[in-house]
N, C-alpha and C positions, 0 to 999 in steps of 0.2 A: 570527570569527577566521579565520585561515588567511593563509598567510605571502608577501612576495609577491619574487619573486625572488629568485636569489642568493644561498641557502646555503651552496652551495659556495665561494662565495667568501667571505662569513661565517664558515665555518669555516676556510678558510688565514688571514684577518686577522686574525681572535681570538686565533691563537696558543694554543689549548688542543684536545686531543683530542678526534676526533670522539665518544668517547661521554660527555665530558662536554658539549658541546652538545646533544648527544641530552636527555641529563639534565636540562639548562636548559629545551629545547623541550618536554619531558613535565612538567614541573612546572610552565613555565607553563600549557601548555594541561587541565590537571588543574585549573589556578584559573580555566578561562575564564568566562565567562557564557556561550556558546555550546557549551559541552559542558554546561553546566547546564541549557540548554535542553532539549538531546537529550535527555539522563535520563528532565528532568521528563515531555516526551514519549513517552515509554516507560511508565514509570508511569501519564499519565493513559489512553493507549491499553490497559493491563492492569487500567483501572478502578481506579486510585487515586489519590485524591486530595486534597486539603488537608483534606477532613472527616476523614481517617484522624488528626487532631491535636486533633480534639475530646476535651475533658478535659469530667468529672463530678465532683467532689470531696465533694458532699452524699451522706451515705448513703443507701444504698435508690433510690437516683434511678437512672432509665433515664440510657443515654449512647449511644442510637444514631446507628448511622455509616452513611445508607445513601447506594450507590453508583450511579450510572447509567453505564452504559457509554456517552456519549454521543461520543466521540472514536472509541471503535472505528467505530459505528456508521456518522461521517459518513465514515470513510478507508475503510471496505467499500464504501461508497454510489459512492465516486469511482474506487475502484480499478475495481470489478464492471465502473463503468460503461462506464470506459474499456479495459479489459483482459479483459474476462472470455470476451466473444466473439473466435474463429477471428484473430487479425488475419493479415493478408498480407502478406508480402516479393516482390515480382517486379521483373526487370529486362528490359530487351530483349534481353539476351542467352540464349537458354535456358538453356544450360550454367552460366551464373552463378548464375540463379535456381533450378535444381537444388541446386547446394549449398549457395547461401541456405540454403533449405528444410532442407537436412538440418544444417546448424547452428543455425538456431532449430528446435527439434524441440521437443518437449511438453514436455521437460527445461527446456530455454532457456526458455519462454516461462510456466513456473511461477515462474523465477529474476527473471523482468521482472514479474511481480506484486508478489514479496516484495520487487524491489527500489523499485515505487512507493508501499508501505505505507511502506518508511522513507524513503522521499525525503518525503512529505506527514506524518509522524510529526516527524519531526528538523528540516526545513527544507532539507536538502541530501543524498543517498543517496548510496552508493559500490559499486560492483562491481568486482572484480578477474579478468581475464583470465587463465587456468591451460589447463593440459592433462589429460585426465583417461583413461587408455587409447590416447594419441595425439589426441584429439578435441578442438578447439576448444573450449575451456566458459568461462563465467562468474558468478561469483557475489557475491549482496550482504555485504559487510561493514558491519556494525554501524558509522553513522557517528562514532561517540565513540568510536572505534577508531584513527580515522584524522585524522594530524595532513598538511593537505595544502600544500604549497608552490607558490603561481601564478606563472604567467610571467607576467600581466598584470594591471590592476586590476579588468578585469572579469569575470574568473574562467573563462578561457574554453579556458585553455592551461595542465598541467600540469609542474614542473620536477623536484619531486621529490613522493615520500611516505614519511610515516614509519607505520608501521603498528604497533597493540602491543593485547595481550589477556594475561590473567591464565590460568597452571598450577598445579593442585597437584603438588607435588613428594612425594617421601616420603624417609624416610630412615628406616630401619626400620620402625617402627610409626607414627611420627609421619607427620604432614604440614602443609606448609607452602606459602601461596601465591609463586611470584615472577611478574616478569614478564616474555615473551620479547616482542623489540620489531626489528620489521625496517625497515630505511631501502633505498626502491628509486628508481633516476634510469633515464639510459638508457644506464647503463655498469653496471648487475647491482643485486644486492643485498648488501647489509651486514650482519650480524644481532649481537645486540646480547641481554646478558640484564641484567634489573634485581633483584640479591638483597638487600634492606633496602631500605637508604636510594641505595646507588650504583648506576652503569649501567657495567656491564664489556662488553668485547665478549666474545659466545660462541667457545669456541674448539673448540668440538665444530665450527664451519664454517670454511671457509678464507676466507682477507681478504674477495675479491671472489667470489658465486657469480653465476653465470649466471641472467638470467632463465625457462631452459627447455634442455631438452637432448632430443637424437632418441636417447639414447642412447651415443650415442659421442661427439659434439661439440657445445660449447655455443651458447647463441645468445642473442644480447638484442634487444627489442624496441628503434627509435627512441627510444621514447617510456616515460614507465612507464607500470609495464600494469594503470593503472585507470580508468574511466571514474565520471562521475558524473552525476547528477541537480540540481537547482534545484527547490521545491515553490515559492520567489518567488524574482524578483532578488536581494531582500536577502539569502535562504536563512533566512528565518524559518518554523519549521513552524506548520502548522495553528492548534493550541492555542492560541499565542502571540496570537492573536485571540480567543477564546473562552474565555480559562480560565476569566477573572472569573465570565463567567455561569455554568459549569460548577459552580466552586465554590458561588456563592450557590446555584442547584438544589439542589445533595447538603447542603449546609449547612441552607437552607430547611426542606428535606425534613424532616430530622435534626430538628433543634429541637423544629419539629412535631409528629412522633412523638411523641419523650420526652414531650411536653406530653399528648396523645393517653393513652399508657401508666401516665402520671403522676397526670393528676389524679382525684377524688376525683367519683363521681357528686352525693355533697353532703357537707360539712364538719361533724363535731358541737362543740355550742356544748355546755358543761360547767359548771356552776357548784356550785361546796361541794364538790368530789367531795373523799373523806376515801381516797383511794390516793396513794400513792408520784410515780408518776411515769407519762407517757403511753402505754410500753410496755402498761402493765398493764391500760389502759383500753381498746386496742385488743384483750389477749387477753381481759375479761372480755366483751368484745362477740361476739367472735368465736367463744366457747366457751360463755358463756351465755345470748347475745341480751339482755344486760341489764347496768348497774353500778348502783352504789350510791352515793347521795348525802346529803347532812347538813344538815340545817337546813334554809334556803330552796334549798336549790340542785334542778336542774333541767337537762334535757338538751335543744335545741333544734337544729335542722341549716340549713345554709343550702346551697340547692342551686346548682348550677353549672351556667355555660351559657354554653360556648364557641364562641368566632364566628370562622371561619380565611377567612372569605369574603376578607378580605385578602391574604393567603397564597397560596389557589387564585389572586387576580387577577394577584399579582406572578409566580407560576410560569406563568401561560399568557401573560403581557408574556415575558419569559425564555425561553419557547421559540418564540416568533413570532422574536426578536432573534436567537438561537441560528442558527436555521434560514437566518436570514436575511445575518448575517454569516460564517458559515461556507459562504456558497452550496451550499446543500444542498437535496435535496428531500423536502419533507415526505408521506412516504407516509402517515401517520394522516390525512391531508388529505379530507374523506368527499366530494369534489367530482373528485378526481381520475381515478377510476374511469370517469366518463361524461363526462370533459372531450374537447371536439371536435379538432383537432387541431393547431388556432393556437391553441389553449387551454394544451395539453400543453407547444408549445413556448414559451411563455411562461412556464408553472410551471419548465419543465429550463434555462432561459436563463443562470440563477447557474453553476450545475451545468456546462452547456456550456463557460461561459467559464474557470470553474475547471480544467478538462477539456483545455480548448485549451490553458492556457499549458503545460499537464505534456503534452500531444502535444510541443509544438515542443521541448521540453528534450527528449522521446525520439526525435524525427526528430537533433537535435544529437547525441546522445549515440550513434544509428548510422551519423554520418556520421565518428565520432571514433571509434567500432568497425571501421570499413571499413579500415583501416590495418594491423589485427589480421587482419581476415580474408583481404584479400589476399594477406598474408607467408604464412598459412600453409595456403592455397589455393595456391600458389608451394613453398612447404617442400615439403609432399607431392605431388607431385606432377598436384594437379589443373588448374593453369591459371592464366597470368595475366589478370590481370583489374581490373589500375588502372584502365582507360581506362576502364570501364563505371558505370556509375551503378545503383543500385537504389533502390525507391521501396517503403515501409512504408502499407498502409492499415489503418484502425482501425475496425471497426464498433462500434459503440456501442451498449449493450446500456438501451434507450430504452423505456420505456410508451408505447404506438402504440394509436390507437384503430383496430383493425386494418376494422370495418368499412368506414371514411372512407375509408382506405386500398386496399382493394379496389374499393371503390364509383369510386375514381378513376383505377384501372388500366384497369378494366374502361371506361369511357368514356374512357381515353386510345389504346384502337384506331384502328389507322386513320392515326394523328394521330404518333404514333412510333415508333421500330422495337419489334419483339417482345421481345429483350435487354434492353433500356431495362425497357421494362414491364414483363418477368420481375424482373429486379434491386428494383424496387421494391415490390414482391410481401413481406408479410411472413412468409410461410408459405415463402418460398427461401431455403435458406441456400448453394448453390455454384450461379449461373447457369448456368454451362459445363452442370452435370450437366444440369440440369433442359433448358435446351433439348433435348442429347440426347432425353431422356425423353419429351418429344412429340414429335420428329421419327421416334422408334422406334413410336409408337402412333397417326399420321398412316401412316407405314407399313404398318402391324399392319390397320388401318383399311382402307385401300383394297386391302391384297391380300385381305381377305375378302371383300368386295365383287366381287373378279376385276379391278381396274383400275387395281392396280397395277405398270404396265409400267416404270416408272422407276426407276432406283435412290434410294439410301434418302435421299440429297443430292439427292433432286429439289424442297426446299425453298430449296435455298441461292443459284441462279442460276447453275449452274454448266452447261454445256451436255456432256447425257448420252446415250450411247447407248439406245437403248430396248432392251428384252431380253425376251421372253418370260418367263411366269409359271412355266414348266417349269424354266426356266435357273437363273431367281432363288431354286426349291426347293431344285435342286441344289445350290447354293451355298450356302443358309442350312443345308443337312442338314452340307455339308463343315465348317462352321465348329461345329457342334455336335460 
């Protein structure tokens, strides 16, 4: 779902007030199948699942429900993979990339995690632009939150949003849910409450508020001030692939169990017994190792011997399939550990691919942020900076057979620069530092030795005065 064009006009032709379209637009999207998705999404991500519907109706009978967390697992797998290590912002501009920097800060860049668990959760994630102390911020809203209006077919340009979440209220002692529900374009915001069944507008705000205020005067963004995510084109999340097999697993599983819990090491066979009824046969067993029988009758067992060898087959089919259409990588894998390292890349290749498409939605999604940060890199005073471009890298937090890897630094001397070979290095995680690091210990080196006449760039090509070791003390004592 999601609307595409021309609400606004919608709303003058309709001929009925905007918060009864509101009301229209929240009750269809309350009956979508795409908000049903999200949900279920959420659910199977908190481990639960259609086995939670398993009925028992026989007395005495086990009804277990067991769960696997398999949906958290593989959107940890993807997020970690892609998100978990350092990424970088830098531009050619220094000054840009300064406060790049200080806008993605650890804040921001925890807020870009939670927001790719619900973009691969839901199918489509949302973050809203705010201010928080004067500071730039943004955060994920809950995509079942948000009813979103496109300019385009292909979902690529935003016209309006309607945004709405549930409060308890109280009214003395009692309390009661309603709901408050904001409509934002790029002429402010609207606010709107829903108490029962109607949607009135709130009058605790005035008609139109501003998107943001410096305090004294207000300000609206171009645009509204939400960005979003795609886990696919279509915006179908994860699960929507995988649930069947999910469910059969936890289902499987279950069955099995009870069966497990259930049955009898062997069955007694009874004949003549002169009791009541079976209750009493199992207490006279049980309390006296014995019952009693009449005439020809006799007690005989038949023992039992269960065979899940089918079961175990269908469940390791199920998670070869799992692993496989969810492109995921299978760590229980006992092969992967000592995999060489076209090896590795060929087990992460799903994994990659899945990985690339959610890069290119978050390179879009900060090129669609960059309109944000300009304006308010300009508001306050730090600079303008349309004309500049910045460039987002992702390291990817990968199983590396690190000795391969070494082993092929180490013979790429010679052959490429030092940078290059540092970077590739799995034991670096900031090149800039580390070269320092040996050019300071190259130094360190040769002035114990007495031959180091150069300065400390006498590695870089740079044509240097030579200076006495006397000099070069003086100087290192000044800077101590």
């Amino acid at each position: 779902m999601g609307y595409i064009t021309g609400i606004a006009e919608r709303i003058k032709k309709s001929g009925l007030a905007m918060s009864e379209i509101i009301q229209l637009e929240l009750d269809k999207w309350n009956a979508s199948d795409k908000k049903r998705l999200m949900e279920e999404g959420e659910k199977y991500y908190r481990n639960r699942s259609i086995v939670q519907t398993k009925r028992n109706t026989l007395k005495n009978r086990s009804n277990t429900k067991i769960e696997h967390p398999i949906l958290r697992k593989f959107i940890e797998q993807k997020v970690n993979y892609l998100l978990s290590n350092s990424w970088s912002v830098k531009s050619e501009n220094a000054a840009y990339t300064k406060e790049l920097n200080n806008i993605f800060d650890d804040r921001a860049r925890q807020a870009f995690k939670s927001w790719g668990k619900e973009t691969i959760k839901k199918g489509i994630g949302f973050a809203q632009i705010y201010f928080d102390r004067g500071k730039l911020r943004f955060k994920r809203i809950p995509s079942e939150q948000i009813i979103p209006y496109w300019l385009d077919e292909e979902h690529t340009a935003l016209e309006a949003v309607i945004r709405f979440y549930s409060q308890t209220v109280y009214e003395g002692k009692n309390e009661r849910q309603i709901t408050r529900i904001e409509y934002y374009d790029n002429e402010g915001i609207k606010y709107f409450v829903r108490d029962g069944g109607q949607v009135t507008a709130d009058y605790d705000k005035n008609d139109r508020e501003f998107h943001f205020t410096d305090g004294l005067k207000g300000y609206n963004w171009s645009v509204p001030p939400f960005l979003w995510l795609k886990y696919t084109e279509e915006e179908l999340p994860l699960f929507y692939f995988i649930k069947e097999l999910i469910d059969d697993i936890n289902w499987q599983e279950s069955v099995t169990a009870d069966l497990l819990r259930d049955i009898a090491n062997f069955i007694y066979i009874i004949k003549n017994y002169s009791g009541s009824d079976a209750d009493e046969v199992i207490k006279e067993l049980k309390e006296k190792l014995m019952v009693l029988v009449e005439g020809d009758g006799d007690v005989d067992k038949l023992t039992s011997d269960i065979n899940i060898d089918a079961v175990i087959k269908i469940l390791d089919k199920h998670r070869r399939d799992i692993y496989d259409y969810s492109r995921s990588v299978d760590t229980q894998d006992p092969n992967l550990g000592d995999a060489s390292g076209q090896a590795l890349k060929f087990r992460y290749a799903d994994l990659d691919m899945d990985c690339n498409d959610l890069e290119t939605e978050i390179q879009l999604a900060m090129e669609n942020m960059k309109i944000f940060i300009d304006d308010y890199l300009k508001l306050t005073g730090k600079g303008s900076f349309k004309n500049d471009d910045f460039e987002v890298t992702f390291k990817r937090d990968v199983i590396v057979n690190e000795t391969e890897i070494i082993d092929n630094v180490i013979k790429s001397q010679g052959h490429i620069s030092n940078a290059l070979r540092i970077s590739r290095h799995p034991w670096v995680e900031n090149v800039e530092a580390e070269l320092e690091k040996i050019k300071e210990e190259k130094y360190e080196d040769m002035e114990e030795f007495g031959v180091g006449l150069f300065d400390k760039n006498f590695n870089t090509g740079t044509d240097e005065t030579v200076r006495s070791n006397e000099e070069r003390k003086v100087e290192k004592k000044g800077k101590q």
